[in-house]
C-alpha positions as CSV (number, residue, x, y, z in Angstrom):
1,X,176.6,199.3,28.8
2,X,172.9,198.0,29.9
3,X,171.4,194.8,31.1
4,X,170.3,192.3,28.3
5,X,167.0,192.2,29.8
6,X,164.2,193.7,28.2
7,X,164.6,197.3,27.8
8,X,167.2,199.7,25.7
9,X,170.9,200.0,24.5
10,X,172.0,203.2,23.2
11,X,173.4,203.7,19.7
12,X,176.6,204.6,19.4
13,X,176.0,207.4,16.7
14,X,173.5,209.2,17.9
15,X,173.1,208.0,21.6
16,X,169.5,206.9,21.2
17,X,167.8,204.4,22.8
18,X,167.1,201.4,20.8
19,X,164.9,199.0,22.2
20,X,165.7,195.1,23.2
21,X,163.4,192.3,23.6
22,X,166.3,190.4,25.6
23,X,166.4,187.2,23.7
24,X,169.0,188.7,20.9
25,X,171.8,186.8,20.3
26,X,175.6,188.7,19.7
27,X,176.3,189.7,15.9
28,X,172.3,190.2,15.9
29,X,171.9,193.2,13.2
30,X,169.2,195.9,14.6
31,X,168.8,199.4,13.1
32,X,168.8,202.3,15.6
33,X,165.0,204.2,15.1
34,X,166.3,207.4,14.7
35,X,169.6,207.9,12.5
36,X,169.2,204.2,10.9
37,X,172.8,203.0,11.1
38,X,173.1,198.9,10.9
39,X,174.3,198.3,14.4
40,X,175.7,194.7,15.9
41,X,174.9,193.3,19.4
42,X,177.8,192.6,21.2
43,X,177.4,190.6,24.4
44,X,180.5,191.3,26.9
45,X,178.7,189.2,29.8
46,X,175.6,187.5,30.2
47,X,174.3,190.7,31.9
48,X,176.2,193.4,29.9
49,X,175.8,194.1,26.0
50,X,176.1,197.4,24.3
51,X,175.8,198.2,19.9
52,X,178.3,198.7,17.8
53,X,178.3,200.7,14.7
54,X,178.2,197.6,11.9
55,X,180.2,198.9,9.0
């Protein structure tokens, strides 16, 4: 998991790093850069937030 400041989460398919403004909200939909699988914020804190693989 990473801060949800400004910076990256990793995708959960390919383990790239897809950036983050900071401001996204949970359930936002983002594509990862490199393998372009949908993925969903999910927010488990108001300091931790990781993707998941939106199927």
């Amino acid at each position: 998991m990473a801060s949800r400041r400004s910076g990256y989460l990793t995708c959960p398919m390919c383990d790239a790093e897809v950036p983050v403004d900071g401001d996204e909200k949970p359930g936002d939909e983002v594509f990862c850069p490199y393998c372009e699988t949908p993925l969903s914020l999910k927010i488990v804190s108001d300091e931790e937030a990781y993707f998941e693989e939106d199927i």
